[in-house]
N, CA, C and O atoms as a Tripos MOL2 file, in Angstrom:
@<TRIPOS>MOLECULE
protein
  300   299    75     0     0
PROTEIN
NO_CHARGES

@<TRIPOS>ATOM
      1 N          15.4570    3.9300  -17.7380 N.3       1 UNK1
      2 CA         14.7970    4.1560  -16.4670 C.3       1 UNK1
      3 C          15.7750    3.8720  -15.3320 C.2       1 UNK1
      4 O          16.5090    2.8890  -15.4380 O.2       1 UNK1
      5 N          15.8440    4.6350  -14.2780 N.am      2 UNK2
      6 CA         16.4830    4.0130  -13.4550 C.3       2 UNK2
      7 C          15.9510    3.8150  -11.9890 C.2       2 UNK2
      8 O          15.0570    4.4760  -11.4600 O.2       2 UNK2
      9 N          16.7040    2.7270  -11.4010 N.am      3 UNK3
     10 CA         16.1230    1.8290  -10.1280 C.3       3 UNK3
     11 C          15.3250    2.3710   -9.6960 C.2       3 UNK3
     12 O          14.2640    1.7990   -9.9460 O.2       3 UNK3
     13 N          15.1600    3.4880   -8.9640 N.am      4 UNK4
     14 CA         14.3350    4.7050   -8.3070 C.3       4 UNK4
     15 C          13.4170    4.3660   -8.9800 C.2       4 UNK4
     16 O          12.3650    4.0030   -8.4550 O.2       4 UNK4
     17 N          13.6180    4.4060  -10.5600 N.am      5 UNK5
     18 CA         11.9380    5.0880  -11.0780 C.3       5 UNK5
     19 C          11.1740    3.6800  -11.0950 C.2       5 UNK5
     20 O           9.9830    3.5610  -10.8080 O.2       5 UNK5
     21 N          12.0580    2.5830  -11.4860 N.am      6 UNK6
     22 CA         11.4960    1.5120  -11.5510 C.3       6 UNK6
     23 C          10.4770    0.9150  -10.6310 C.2       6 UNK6
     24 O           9.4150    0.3740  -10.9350 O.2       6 UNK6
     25 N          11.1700    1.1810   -9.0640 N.am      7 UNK7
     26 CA         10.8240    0.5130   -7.7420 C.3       7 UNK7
     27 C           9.4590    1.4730   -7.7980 C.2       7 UNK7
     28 O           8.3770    0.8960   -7.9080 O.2       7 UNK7
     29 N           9.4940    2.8600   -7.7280 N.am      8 UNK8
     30 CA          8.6350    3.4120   -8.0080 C.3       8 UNK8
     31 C           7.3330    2.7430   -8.5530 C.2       8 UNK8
     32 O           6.2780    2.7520   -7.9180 O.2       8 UNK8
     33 N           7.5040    2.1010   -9.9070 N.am      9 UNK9
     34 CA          6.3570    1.9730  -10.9450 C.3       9 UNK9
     35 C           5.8130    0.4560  -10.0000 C.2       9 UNK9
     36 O           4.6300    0.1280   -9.9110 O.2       9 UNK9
     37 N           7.1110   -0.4030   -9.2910 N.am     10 UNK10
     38 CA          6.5980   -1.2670   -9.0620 C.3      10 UNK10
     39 C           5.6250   -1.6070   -7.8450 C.2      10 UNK10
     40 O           4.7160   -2.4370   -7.8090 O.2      10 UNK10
     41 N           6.0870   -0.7000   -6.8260 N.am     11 UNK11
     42 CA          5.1730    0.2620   -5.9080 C.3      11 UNK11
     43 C           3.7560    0.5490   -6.0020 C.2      11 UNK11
     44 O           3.0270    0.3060   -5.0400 O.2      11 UNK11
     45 N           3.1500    1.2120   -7.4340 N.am     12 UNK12
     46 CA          2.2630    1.6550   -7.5890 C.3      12 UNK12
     47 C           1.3510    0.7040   -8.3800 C.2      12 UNK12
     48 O           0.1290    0.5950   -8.2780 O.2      12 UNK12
     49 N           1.9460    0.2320   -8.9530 N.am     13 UNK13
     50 CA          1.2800   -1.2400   -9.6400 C.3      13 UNK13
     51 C           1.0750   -2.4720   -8.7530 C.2      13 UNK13
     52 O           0.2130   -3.2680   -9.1250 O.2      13 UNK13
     53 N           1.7020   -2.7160   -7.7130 N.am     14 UNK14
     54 CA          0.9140   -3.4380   -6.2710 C.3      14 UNK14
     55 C          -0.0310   -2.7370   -5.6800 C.2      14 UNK14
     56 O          -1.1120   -3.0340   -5.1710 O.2      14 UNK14
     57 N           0.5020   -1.8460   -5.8180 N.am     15 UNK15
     58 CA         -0.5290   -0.9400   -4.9830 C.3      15 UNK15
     59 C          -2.3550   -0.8870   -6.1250 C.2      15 UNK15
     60 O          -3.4500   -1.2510   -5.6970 O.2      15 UNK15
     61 N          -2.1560   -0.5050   -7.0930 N.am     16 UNK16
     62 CA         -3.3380   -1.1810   -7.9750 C.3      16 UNK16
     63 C          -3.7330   -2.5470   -8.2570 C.2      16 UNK16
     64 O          -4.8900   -2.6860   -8.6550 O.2      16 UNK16
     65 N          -3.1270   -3.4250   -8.1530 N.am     17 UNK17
     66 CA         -3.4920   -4.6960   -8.4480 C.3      17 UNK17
     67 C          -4.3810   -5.1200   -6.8550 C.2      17 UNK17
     68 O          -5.5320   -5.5430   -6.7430 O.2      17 UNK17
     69 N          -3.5300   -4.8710   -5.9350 N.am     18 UNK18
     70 CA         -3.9290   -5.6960   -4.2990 C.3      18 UNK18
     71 C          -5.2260   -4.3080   -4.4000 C.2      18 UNK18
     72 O          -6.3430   -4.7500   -4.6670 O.2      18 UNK18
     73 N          -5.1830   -3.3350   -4.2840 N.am     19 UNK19
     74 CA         -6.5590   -2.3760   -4.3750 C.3      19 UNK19
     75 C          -7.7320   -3.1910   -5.2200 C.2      19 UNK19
     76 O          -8.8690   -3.5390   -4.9040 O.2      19 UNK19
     77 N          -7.2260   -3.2880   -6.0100 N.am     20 UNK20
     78 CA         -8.5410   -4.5490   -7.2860 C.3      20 UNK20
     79 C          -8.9400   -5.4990   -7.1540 C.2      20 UNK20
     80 O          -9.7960   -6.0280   -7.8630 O.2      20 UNK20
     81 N          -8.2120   -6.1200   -5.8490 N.am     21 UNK21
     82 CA         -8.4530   -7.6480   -5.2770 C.3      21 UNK21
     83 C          -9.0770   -7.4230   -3.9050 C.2      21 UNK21
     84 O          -9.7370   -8.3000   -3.3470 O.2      21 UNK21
     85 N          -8.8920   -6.4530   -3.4810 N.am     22 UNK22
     86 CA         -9.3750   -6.0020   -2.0080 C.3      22 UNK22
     87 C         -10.6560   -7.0200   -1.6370 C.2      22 UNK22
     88 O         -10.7120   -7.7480   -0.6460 O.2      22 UNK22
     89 N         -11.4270   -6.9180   -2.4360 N.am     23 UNK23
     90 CA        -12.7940   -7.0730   -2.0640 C.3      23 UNK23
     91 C         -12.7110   -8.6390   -1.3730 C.2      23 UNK23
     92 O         -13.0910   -8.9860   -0.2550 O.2      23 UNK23
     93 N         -11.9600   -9.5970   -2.6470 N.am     24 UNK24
     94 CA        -11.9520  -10.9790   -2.6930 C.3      24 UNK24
     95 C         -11.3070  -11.5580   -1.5080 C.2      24 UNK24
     96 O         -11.2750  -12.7880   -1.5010 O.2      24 UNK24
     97 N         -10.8040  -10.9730   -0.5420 N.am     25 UNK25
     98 CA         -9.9910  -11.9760    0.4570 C.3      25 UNK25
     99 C          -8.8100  -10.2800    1.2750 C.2      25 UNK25
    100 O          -8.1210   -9.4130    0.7380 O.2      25 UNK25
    101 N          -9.2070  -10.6260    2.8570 N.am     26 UNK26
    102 CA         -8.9670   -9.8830    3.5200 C.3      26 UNK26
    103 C          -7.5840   -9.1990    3.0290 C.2      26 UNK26
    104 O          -7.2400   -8.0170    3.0080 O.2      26 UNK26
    105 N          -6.8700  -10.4800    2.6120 N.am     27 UNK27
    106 CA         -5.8530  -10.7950    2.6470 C.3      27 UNK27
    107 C          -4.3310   -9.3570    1.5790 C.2      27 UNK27
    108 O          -3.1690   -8.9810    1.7350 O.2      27 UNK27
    109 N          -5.6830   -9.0980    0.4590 N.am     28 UNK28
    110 CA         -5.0200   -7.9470   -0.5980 C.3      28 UNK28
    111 C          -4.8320   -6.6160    0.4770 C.2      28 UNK28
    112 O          -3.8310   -5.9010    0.4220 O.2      28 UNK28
    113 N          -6.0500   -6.3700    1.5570 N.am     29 UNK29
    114 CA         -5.2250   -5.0840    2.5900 C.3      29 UNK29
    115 C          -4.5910   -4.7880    2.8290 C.2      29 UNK29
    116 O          -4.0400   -3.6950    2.6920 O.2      29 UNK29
    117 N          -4.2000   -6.4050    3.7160 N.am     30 UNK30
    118 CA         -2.8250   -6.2210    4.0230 C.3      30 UNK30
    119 C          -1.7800   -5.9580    3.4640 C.2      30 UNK30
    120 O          -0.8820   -5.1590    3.7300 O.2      30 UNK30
    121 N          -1.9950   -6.9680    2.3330 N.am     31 UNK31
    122 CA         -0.5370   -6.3450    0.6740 C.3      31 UNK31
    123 C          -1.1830   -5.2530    0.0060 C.2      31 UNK31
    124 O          -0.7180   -5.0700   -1.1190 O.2      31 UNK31
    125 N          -2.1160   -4.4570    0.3380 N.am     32 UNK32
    126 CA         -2.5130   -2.9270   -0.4070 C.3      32 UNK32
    127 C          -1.6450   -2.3030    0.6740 C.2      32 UNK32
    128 O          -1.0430   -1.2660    0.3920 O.2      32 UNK32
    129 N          -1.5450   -2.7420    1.6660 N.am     33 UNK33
    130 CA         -0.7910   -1.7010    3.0560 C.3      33 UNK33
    131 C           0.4630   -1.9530    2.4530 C.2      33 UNK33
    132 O           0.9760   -0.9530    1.9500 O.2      33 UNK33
    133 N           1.1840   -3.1430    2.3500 N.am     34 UNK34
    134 CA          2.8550   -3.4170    2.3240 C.3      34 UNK34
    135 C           3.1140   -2.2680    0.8330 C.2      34 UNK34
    136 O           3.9420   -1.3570    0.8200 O.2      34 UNK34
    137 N           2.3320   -2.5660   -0.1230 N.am     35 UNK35
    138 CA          2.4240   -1.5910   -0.9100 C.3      35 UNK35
    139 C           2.5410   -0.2510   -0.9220 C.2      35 UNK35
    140 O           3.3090    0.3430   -1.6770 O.2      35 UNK35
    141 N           1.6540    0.3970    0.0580 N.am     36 UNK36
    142 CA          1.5900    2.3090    0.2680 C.3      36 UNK36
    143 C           2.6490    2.2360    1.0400 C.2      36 UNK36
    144 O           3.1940    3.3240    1.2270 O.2      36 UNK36
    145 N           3.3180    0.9670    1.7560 N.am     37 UNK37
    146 CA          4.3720    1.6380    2.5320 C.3      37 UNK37
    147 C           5.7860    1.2950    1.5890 C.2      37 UNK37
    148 O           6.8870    1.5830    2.0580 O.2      37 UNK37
    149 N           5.6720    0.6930    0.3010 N.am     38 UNK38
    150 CA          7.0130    0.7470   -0.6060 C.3      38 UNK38
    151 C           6.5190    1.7530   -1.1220 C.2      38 UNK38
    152 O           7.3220    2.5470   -0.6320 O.2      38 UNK38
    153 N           5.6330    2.5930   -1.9100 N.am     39 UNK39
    154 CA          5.1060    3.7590   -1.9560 C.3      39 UNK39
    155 C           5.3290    5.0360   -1.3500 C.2      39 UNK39
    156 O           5.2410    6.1290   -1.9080 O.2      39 UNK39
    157 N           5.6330    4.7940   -0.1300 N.am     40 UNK40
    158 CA          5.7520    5.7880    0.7370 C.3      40 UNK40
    159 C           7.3860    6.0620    0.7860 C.2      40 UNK40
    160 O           7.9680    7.1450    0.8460 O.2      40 UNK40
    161 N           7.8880    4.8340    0.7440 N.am     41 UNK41
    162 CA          9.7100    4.9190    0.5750 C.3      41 UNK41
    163 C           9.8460    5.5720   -0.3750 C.2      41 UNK41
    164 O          10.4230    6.6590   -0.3900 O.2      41 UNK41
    165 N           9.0830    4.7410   -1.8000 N.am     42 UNK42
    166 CA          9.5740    5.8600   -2.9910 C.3      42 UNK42
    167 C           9.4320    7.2680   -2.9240 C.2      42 UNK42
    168 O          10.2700    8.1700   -2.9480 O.2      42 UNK42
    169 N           7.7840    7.2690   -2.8040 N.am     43 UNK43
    170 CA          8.1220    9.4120   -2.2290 C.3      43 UNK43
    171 C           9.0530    9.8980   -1.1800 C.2      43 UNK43
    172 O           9.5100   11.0250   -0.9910 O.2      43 UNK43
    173 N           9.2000    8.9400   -0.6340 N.am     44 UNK44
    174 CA         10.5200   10.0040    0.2100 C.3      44 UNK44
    175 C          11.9070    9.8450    0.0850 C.2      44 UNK44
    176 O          12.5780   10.6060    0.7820 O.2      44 UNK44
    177 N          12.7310    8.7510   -0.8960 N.am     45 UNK45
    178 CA         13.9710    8.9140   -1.7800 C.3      45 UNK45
    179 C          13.4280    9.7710   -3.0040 C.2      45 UNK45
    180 O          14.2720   10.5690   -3.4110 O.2      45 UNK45
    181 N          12.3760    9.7930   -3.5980 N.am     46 UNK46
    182 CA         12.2700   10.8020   -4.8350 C.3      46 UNK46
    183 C          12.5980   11.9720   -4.3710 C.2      46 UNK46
    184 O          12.9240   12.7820   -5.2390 O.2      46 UNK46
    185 N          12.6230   12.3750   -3.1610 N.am     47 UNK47
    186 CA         12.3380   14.0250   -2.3230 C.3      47 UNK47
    187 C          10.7620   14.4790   -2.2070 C.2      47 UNK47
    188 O          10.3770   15.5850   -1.8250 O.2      47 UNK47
    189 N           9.9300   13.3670   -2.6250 N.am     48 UNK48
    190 CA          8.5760   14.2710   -2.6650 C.3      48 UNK48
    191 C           7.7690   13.4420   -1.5870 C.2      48 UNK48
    192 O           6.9960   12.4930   -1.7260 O.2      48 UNK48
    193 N           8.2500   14.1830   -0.3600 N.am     49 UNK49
    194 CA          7.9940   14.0350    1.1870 C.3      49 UNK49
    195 C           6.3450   13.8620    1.1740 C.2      49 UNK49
    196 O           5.8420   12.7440    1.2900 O.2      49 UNK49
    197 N           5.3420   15.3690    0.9850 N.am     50 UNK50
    198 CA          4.2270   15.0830    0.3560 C.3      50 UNK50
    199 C           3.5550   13.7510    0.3550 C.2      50 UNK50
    200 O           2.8370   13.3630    1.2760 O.2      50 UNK50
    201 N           3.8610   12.9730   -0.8780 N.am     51 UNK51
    202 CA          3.3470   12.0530   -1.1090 C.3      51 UNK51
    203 C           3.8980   10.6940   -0.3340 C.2      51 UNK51
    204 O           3.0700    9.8330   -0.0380 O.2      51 UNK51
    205 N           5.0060   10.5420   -0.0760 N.am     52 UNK52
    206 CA          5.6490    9.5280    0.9420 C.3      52 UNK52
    207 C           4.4620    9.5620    2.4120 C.2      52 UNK52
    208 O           3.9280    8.5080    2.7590 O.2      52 UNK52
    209 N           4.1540   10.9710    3.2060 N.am     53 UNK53
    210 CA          3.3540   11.0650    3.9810 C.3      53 UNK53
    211 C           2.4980   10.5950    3.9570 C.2      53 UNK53
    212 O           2.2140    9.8460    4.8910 O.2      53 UNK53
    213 N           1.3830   10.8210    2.5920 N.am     54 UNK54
    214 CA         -0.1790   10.6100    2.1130 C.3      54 UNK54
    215 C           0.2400    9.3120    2.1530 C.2      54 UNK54
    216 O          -0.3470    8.7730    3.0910 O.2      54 UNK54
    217 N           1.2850    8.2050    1.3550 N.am     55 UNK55
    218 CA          1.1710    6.8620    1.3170 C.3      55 UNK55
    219 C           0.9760    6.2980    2.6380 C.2      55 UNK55
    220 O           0.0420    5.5980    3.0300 O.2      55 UNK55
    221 N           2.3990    6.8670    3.5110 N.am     56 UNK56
    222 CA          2.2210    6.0420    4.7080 C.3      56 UNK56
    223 C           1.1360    6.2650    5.5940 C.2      56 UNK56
    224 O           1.5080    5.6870    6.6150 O.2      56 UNK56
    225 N           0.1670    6.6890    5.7920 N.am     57 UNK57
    226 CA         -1.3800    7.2080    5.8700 C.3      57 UNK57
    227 C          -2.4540    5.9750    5.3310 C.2      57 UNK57
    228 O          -3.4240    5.4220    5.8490 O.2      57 UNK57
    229 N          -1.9650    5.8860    4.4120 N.am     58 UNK58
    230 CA         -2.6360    5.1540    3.6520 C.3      58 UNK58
    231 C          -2.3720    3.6010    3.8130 C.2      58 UNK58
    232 O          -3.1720    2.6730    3.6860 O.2      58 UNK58
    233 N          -1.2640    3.5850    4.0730 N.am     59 UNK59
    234 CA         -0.8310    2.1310    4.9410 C.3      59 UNK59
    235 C          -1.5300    1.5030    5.9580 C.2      59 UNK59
    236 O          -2.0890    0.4130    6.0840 O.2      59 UNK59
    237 N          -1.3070    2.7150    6.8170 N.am     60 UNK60
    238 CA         -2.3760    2.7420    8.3520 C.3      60 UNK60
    239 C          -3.5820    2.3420    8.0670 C.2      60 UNK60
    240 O          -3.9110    1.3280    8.6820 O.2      60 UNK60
    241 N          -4.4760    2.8380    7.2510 N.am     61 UNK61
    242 CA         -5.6260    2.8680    7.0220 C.3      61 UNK61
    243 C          -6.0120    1.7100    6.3780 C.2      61 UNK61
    244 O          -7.0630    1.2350    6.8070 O.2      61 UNK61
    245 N          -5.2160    0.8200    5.0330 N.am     62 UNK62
    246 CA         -5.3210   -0.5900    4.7890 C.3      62 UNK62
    247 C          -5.0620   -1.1260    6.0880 C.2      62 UNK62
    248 O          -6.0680   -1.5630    6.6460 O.2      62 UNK62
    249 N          -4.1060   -1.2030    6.6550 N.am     63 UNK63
    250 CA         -4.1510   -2.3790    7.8580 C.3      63 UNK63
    251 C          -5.0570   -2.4470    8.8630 C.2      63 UNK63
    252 O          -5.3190   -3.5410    9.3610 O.2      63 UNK63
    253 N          -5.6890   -1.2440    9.3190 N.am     64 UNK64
    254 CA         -6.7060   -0.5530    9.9030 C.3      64 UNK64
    255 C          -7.9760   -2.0890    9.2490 C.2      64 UNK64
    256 O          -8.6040   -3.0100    9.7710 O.2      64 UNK64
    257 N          -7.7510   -1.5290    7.8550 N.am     65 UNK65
    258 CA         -8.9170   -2.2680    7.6080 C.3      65 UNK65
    259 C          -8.8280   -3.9860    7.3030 C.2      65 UNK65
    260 O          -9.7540   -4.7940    7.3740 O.2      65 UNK65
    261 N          -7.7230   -4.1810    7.0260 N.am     66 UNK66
    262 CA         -7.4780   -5.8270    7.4920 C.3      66 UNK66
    263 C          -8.0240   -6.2200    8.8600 C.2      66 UNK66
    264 O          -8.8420   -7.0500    9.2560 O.2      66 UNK66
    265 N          -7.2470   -5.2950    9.4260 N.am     67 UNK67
    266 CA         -7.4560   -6.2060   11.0380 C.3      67 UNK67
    267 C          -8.7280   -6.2810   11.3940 C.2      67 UNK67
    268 O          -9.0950   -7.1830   12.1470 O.2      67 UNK67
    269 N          -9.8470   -5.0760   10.7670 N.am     68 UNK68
    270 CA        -11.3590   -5.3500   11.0940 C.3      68 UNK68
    271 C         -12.0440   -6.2170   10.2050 C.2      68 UNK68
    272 O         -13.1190   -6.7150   10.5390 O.2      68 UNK68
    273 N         -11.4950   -6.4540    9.0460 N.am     69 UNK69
    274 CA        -12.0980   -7.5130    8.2450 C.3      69 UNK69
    275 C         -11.8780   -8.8490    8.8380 C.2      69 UNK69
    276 O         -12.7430   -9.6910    9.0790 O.2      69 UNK69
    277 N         -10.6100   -8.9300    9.0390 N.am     70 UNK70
    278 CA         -9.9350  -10.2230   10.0130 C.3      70 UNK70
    279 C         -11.2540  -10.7380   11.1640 C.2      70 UNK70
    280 O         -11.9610  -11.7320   11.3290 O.2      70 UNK70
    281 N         -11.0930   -9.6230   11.6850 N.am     71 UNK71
    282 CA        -11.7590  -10.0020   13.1120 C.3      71 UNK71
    283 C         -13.3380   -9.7850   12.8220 C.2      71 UNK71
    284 O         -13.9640   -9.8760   13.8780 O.2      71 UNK71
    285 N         -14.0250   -9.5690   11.8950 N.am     72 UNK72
    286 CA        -15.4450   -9.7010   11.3050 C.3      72 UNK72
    287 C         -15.5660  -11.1510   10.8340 C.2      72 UNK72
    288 O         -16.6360  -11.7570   10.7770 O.2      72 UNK72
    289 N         -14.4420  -11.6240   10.5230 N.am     73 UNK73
    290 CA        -14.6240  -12.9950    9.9450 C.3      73 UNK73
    291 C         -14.4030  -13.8110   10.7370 C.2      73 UNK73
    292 O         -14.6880  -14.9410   10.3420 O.2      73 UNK73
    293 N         -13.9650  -13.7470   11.8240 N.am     74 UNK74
    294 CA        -13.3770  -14.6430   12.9500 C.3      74 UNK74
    295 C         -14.8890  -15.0060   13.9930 C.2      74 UNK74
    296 O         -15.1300  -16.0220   14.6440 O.2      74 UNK74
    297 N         -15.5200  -14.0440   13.8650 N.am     75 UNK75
    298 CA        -17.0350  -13.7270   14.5620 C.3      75 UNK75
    299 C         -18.1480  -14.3010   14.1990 C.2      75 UNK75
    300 O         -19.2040  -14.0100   14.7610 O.2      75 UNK75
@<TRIPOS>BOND
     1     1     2 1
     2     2     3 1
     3     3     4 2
     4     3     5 am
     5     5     6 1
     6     6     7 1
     7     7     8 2
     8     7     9 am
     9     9    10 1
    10    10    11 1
    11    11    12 2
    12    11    13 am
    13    13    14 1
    14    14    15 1
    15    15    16 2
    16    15    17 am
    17    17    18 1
    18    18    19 1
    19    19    20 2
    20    19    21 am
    21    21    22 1
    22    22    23 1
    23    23    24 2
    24    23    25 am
    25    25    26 1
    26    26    27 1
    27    27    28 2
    28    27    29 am
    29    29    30 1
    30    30    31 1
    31    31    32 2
    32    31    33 am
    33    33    34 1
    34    34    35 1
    35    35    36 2
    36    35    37 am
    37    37    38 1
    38    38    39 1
    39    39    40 2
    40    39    41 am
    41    41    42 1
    42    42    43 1
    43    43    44 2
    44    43    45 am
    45    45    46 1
    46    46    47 1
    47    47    48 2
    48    47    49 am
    49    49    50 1
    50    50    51 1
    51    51    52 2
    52    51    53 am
    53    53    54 1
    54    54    55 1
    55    55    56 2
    56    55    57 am
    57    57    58 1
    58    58    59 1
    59    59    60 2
    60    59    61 am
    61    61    62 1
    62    62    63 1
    63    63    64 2
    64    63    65 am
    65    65    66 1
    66    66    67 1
    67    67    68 2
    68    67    69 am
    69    69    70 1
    70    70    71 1
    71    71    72 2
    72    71    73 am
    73    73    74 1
    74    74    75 1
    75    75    76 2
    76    75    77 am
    77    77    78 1
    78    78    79 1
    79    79    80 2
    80    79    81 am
    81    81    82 1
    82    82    83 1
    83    83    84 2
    84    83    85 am
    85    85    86 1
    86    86    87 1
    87    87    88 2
    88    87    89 am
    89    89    90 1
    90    90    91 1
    91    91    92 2
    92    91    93 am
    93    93    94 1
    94    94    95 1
    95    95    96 2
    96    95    97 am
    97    97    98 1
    98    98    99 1
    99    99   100 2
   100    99   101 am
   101   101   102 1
   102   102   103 1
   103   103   104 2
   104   103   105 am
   105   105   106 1
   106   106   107 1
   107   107   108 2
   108   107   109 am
   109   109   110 1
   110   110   111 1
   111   111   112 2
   112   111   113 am
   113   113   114 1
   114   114   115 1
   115   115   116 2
   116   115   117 am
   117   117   118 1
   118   118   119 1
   119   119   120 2
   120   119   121 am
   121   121   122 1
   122   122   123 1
   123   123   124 2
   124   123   125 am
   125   125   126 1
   126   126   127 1
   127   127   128 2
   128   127   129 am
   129   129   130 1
   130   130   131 1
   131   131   132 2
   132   131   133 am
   133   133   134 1
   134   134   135 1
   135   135   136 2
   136   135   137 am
   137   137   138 1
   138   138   139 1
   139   139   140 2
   140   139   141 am
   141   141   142 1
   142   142   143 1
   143   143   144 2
   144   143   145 am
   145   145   146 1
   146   146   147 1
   147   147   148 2
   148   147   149 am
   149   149   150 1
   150   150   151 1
   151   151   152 2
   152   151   153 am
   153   153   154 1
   154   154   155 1
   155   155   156 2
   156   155   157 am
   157   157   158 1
   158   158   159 1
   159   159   160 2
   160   159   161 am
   161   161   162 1
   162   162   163 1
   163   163   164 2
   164   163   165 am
   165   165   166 1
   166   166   167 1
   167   167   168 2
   168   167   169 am
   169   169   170 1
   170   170   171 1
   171   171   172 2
   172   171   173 am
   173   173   174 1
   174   174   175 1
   175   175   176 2
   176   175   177 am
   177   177   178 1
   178   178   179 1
   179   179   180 2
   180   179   181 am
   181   181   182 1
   182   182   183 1
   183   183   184 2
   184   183   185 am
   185   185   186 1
   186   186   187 1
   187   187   188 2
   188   187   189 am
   189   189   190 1
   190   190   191 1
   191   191   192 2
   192   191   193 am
   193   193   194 1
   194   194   195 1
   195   195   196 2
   196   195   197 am
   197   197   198 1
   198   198   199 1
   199   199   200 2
   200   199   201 am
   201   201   202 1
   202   202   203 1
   203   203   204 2
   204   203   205 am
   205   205   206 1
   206   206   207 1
   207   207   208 2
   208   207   209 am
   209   209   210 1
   210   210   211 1
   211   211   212 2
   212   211   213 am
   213   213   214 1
   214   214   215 1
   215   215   216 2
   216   215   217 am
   217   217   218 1
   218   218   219 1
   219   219   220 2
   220   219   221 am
   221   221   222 1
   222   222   223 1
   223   223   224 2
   224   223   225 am
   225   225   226 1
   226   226   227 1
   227   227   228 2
   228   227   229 am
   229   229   230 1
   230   230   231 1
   231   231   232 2
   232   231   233 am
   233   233   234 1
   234   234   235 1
   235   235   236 2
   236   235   237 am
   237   237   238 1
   238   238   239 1
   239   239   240 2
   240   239   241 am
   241   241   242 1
   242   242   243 1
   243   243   244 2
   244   243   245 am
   245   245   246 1
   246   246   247 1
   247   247   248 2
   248   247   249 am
   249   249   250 1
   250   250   251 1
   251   251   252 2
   252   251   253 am
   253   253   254 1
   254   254   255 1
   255   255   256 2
   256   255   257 am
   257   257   258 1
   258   258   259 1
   259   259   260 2
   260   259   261 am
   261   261   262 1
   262   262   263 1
   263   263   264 2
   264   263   265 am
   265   265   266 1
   266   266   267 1
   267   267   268 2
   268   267   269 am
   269   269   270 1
   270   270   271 1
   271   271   272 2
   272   271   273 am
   273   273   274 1
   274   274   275 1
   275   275   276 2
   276   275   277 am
   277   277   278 1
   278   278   279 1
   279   279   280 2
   280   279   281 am
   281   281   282 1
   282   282   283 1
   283   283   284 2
   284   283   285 am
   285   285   286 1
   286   286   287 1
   287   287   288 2
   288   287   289 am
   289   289   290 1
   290   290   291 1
   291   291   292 2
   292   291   293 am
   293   293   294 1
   294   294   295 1
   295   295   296 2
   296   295   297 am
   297   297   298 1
   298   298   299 1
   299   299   300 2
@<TRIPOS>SUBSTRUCTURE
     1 UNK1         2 RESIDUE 1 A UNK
     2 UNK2         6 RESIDUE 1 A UNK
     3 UNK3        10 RESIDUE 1 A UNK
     4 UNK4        14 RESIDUE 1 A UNK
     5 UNK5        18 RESIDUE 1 A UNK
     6 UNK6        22 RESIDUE 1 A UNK
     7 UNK7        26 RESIDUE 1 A UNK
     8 UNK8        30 RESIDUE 1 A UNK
     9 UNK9        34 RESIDUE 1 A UNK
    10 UNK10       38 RESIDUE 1 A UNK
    11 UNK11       42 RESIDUE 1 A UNK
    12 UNK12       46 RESIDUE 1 A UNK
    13 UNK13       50 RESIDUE 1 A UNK
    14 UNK14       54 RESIDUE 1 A UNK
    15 UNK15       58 RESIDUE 1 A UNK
    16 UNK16       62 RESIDUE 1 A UNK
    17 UNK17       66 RESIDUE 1 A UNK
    18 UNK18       70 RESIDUE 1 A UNK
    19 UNK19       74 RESIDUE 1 A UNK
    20 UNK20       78 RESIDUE 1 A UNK
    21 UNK21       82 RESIDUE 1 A UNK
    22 UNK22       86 RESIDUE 1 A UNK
    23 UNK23       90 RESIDUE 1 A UNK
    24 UNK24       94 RESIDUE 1 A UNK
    25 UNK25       98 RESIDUE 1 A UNK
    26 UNK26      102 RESIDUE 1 A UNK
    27 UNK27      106 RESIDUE 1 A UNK
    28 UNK28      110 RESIDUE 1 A UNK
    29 UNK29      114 RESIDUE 1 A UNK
    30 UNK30      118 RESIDUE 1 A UNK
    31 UNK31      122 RESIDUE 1 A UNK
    32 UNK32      126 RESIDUE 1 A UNK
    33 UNK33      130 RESIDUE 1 A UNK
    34 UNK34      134 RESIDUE 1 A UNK
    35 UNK35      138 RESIDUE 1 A UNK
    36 UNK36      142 RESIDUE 1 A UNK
    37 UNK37      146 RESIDUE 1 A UNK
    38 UNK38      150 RESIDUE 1 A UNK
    39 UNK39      154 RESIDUE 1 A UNK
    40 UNK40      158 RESIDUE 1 A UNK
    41 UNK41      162 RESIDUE 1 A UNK
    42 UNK42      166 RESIDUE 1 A UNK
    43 UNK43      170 RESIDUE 1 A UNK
    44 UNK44      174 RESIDUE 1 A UNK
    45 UNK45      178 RESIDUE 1 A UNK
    46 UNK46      182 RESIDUE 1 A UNK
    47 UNK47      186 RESIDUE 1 A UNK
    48 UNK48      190 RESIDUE 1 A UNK
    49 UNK49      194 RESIDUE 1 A UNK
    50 UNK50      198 RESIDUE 1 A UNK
    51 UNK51      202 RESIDUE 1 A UNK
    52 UNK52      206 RESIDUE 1 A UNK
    53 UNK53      210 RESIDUE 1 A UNK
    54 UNK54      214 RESIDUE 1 A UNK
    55 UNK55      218 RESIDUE 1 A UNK
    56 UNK56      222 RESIDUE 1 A UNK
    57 UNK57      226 RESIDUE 1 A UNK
    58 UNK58      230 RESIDUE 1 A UNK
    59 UNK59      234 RESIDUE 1 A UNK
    60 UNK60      238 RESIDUE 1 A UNK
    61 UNK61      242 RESIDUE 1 A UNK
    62 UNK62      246 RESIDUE 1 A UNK
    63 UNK63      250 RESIDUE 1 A UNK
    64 UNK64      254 RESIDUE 1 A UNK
    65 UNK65      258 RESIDUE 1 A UNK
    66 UNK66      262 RESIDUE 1 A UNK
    67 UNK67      266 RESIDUE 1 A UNK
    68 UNK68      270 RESIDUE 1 A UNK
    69 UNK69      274 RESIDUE 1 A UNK
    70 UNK70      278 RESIDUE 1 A UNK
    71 UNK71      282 RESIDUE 1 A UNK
    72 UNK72      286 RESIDUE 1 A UNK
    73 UNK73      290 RESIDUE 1 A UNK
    74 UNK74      294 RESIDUE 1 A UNK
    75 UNK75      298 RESIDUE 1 A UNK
């Protein structure tokens, strides 16, 4: 395997684990976000721009939802 593919796998497997924890503590969003955005690096050194886009999207949208969980709990 090489580095690429590795960082890759390791990318997507944060990205499933902090998704599976989401519920339990605001806190997996935020590392579901840090994740779509090593996600998003990998699709765009793989060349598959595509999916680098959809991740970093998807970044936005975890942190999106931290910061309202954050501030639901602060209330």
């Amino acid at each position: 395997m090489s580095p690429l593919t590795i960082f890759g796998l390791f990318a997507v497997t944060a990205m499933l684990v902090c998704y599976a924890l989401e519920e339990r503590r605001a806190v997996y969003s935020l590392a579901f976000g840090g994740a779509c955005i090593l996600g998003s690096i990998y699709g765009f050194l793989q060349g598959a721009w595509p999916f680098g886009l959809v991740e970093a999207v998807w970044a936005l949208v975890a942190v999106r939802r931290w910061w309202s969980r954050r501030r639901a709990l602060r209330d």
